[in-house]
C-alpha positions as CSV (number, residue, x, y, z in Angstrom):
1,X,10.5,-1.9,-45.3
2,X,11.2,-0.9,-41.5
3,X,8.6,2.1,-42.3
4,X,6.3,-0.6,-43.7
5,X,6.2,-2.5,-40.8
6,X,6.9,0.4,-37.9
7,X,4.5,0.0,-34.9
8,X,4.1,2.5,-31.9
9,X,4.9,1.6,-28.4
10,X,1.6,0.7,-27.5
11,X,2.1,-2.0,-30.2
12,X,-0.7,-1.0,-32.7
13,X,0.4,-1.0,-36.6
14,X,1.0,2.7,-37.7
15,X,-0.7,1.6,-41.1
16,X,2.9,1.3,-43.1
17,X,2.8,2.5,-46.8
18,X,-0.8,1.3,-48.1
19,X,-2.6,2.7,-45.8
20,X,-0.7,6.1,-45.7
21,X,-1.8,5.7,-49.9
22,X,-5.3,4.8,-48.8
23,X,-5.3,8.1,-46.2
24,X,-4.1,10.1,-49.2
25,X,-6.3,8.7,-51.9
26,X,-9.4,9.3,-49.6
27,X,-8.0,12.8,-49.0
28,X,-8.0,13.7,-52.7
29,X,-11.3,12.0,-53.0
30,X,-12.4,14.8,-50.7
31,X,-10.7,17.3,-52.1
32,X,-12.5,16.3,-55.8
33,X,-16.0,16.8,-54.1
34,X,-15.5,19.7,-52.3
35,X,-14.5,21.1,-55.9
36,X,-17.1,19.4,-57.7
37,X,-20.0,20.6,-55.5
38,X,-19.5,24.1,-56.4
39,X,-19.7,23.0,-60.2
40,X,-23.0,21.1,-59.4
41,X,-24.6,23.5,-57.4
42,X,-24.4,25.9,-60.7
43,X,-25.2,23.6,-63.0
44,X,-28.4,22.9,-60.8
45,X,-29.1,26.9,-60.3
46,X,-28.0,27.5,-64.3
47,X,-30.8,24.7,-64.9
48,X,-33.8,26.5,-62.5
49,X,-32.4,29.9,-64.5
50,X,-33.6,28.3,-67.8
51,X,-37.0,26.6,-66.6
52,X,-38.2,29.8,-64.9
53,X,-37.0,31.9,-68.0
54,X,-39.5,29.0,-69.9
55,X,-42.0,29.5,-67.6
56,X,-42.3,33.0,-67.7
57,X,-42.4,32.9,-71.6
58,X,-45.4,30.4,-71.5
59,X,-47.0,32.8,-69.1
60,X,-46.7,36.1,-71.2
61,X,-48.1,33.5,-74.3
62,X,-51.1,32.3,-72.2
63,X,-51.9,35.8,-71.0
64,X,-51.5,37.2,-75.0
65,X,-53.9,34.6,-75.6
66,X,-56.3,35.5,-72.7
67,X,-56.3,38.9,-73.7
68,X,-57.0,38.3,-77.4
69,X,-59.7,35.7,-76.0
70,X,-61.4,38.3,-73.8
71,X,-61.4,41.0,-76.3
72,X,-63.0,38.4,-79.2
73,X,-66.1,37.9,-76.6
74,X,-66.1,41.4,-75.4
75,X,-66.5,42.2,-79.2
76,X,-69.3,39.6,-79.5
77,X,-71.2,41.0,-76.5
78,X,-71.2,44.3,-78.3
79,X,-72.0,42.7,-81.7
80,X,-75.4,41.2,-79.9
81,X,-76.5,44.2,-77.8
82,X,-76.8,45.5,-81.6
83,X,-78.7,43.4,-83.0
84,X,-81.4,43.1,-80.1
C-alpha cells in the first residue's frame, strides 16, 4: 500500500497503482491504433481498388455502346445517300 500512496519530495502524488493501470491501459490503447490504422488504410485503398476496377468496366461498356451507336448512324447515313 506504501507504493499506493508514495509521493515525491516536492509532495505531489506519484499516481499509486490506478493510475500506473490508467498510463498502461492508455498505452495499449495506442498501441491498438497504431496497428489498426494500417488495417484501415488497406481496407480503404482495397475499397478505391474495386470502384475504379467498376468504373473502368462501365467505361469500356459505354464506349462498346458508343461505338455500336456510331456505326448504326454511320450505316444509316450511307443507307440515305442511296436512296437520294
Amino acid at each position: 500500500m506504501e507504493l499506493a500512496n508514495a509521493q515525491s519530495q516536492d509532495g505531489e502524488s506519484k499516481g499509486g497503482v490506478l493510475a500506473h493501470l490508467e498510463r498502461l491501459e492508455i498505452q495499449l490503447s495506442k498501441s491498438h491504433k497504431k496497428l489498426e490504422e494500417p488495417q484501415r488504410e488497406q481496407a480503404v485503398e482495397s475499397a478505391l481498388g474495386t470502384k475504379i476496377h467498376k468504373l473502368r468496366l462501365l467505361r469500356d461498356k459505354l464506349s462498346a455502346e458508343l461505338k455500336q451507336r456510331q456505326a448504326r448512324v454511320s450505316r444509316r447515313v450511307i443507307d440515305v445517300g442511296r436512296l437520294s
